[in-house]
C-alpha angles and dihedrals in degrees: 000000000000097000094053120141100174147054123180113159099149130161102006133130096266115148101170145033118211108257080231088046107149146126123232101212132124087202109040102119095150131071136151128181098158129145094027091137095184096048114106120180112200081193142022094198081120095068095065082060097074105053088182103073121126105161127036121172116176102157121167089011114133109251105162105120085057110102097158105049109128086056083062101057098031087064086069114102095197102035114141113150118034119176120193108149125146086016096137088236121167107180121079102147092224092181097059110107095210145000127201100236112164123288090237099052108138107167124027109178117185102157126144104028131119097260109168104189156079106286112281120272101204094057090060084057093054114123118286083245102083122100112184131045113177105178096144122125094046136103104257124145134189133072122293105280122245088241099066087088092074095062080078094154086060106129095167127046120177123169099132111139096047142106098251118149139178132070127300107249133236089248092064082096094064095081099089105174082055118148115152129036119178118171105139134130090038132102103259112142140173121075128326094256110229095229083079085070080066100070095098095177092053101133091171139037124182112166108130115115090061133111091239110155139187121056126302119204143160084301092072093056097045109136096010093124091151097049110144109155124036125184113175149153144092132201086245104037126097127202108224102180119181103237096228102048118125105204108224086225130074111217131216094183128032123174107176127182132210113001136176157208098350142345125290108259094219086062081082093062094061110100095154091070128141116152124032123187119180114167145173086009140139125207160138140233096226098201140010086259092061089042095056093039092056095060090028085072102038092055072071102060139077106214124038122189118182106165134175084342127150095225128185112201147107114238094175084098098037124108108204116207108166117115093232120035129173122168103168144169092351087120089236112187132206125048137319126286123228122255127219116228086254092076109107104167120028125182123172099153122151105008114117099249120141144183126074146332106227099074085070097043106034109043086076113082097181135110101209109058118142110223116135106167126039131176126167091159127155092010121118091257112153146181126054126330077256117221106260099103093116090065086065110044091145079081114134101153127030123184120181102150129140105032145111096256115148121178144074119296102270115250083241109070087071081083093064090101089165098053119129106154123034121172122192105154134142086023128122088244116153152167123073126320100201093067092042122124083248097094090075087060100103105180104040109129089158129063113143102173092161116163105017132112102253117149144199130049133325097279112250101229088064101106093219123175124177093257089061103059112085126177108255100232 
């Protein structure tokens, strides 16, 4: 195949690579081995045989034995696009100033090794060229180093799952063709800089898991027009909004962490909105307006995330829309809300809401809802299992426990032909299982109806075998 170009033998079976592996072509720049889980290449001395090479992804390859790796990939004249990442590599040479990579490098993309070390000096002296760094999901340690300005092509920075530390300069605004910035789940601190307001081409934003402290506010966001994605939040820091601030940017995901006492006002302004992620919160909805604009505006989005909030509000008149809901552990009061026949997951577990069921379940009279998971458990909910199951056959998972539920199994759920996992458990159900409407329940792998007050035999349709009965600890 001497006039090859490209490569491409991803995720495939491969375990080995030929000792004389090559490829005698003058034009081969593209070549891809990645997801062969089961491939592991003691060298890489094969790649210098192939000059030609612009682009190399060898993602989730074993590399381990590998320990030169860089000597290896620097050697390439045309390289512009290099992929390691998940390679189980070790050595880095953090310590090297520089390394002669080639003047057209574009993406370099090391994420997901078992790095030990302060960030590497030599991939902050890379040519001013590259565009992309992805070093996140590793173990270094240290503060962002003075040279990173230089890279002042870099569109893409993403060193988010490691042990950094340190404040964010001043000079972080400098990067102008900035769009993605990606440092959470690591140990910065000090305040949030303003310059970072400057990065008008910022399309995504991820910060939060970091001991940032002091206020942010609409400065921070100041020029940031294209603005898209937005994750942050720190245990000491405080939002102080101005009410009346209008953001330049229109955002489709928001993940903010911790706020109180109430919600930012500009949230409001947001009709673009997808995906909203509040957690470890406490707050108030000051008025019925708010009230009603909250969930107002999550009626809009497709994904809601309330997670280990304290929040004040009634959901008994609220009608949820959003295909993945989860509003969980914010020790809500008061009764369920409806749901529309676009909800697909719904999780409402370990909150402190009561009344019945059957506001939730029988106010749908169709026949084609989507909802596929459903679980209200350990919350203060009351009253029968109610007889509205047929409304809901898209059911695949079912979780009541830990209420306060009396009552038979309904006939209808007979009609639950999707079920596999229904959890009834810690309720005062009674009367006898193996009558029940369950046994049309065809696929159901999964009945846990432990401490109740159920009665009669084991009903016969159940398909035991020795190796299925466990003791219930």
């Amino acid at each position: 195949m001497e006039h090859l170009q490209a490569l491409d033998l991803s995720y495939n079976n491969f375990t080995t690579i030929s000792s004389d592996f090559t490829v005698n072509s003058s034009t081969l720049n593209y070549i891809d081995l990645s997801h062969n889980i089961y491939l592991s290449i003691k060298s890489l001395e094969w790649l210098s045989r192939i000059p030609s090479l612009e682009y190399i992804d060898l993602s989730n390859i074993d590399l381990r034995m590998q320990t030169n790796w860089l000597h290896f990939v620097t050697v390439l004249p045309s390289l512009v696009e290099i992929y390691l990442d998940s390679c189980n590599l070790e050595s880095i040479s953090p310590s090297l100033g520089y390394a002669n990579f080639s003047a057209s490098l574009q993406v370099i993309v090391l994420s997901g090794n078992s790095f030990y070390s302060e960030l590497p000096k030599w991939i902050f002296n890379l040519s001013s060229q590259v565009l992309k760094i992805d070093l996140s999901s590793n173990h270094f340690m240290g503060q962002l180093p003075n040279t990173l300005p230089n890279l002042h092509s870099l569109t893409r920075l993403e060193l988010h799952d490691n042990y950094l530390n340190g404040s964010i300069p001043h000079w972080i605004g400098q990067l102008q063709y900035l769009t993605s910035f990606y440092i959470s789940n690591n140990y910065f601190s000090g305040f949030l800089p303003l310059n970072l307001g400057n990065l008008s081409s910022l399309v995504t934003l991820m910060a939060e898991g970091n001991l940032f402290t002091g206020v942010v506010s609409e400065r921070n966001f100041a020029k940031l027009k294209n603005l898209r994605v937005l994750w942050l939040g720190s245990p000491n820091t405080t939002f102080d909004f101005d009410p009346h601030w209008i953001p330049p940017f229109q955002l489709v995901e928001l993940y903010l962490t911790p706020l109180h006492p109430t919600l930012p006002q500009w949230l409001y302004t947001q009709t673009s909105l997808k995906q909203l992620t509040i957690k470890d919160s406490k707050f108030s909805f000051d008025a019925a307006d708010n009230n009603r604009n909250f969930w107002r505006l999550a009626s809009t989005l497709m994904h809601l995330i309330l997670y280990n909030n304290t929040i004040e509000g009634d959901l008994s008149e609220v009608l949820l829309n959003s295909s993945v809901i989860s509003i969980s552990s914010n020790n809500m009061k008061g009764g369920l809300p409806r749901l529309s026949s676009n909800v697909v997951f719904f999780q409402l577990n370990n909150n402190s809401l009561s009344g019945s069921i059957s506001h939730l379940l029988c106010h749908s009279k169709k026949i084609n809802n989507e909802l596929q998971y459903l679980d209200l458990s350990n919350n203060n909910l009351s009253g029968g299992l109610t007889d509205c199951w047929m409304n809901w056959k898209s059911l695949g998972h079912v979780n009541l426990g830990g209420n306060n539920l009396s009552g038979n199994i309904p006939p209808s759920m007979g009609f639950l032909s999707n079920l596999t996992g229904l959890h009834l458990h810690e309720n005062n159900l009674s009367g006898d299982i193996s009558s029940s409407s369950l046994q049309y329940c065809r696929s159901l792998s999964i009945l846990n109806v432990r401490e109740n007050s159920f009665s009669g035999n084991i009903p016969k349709w159940m398909p035991l075998k020795s190796q299925d009965i466990y003791p219930i600890a």
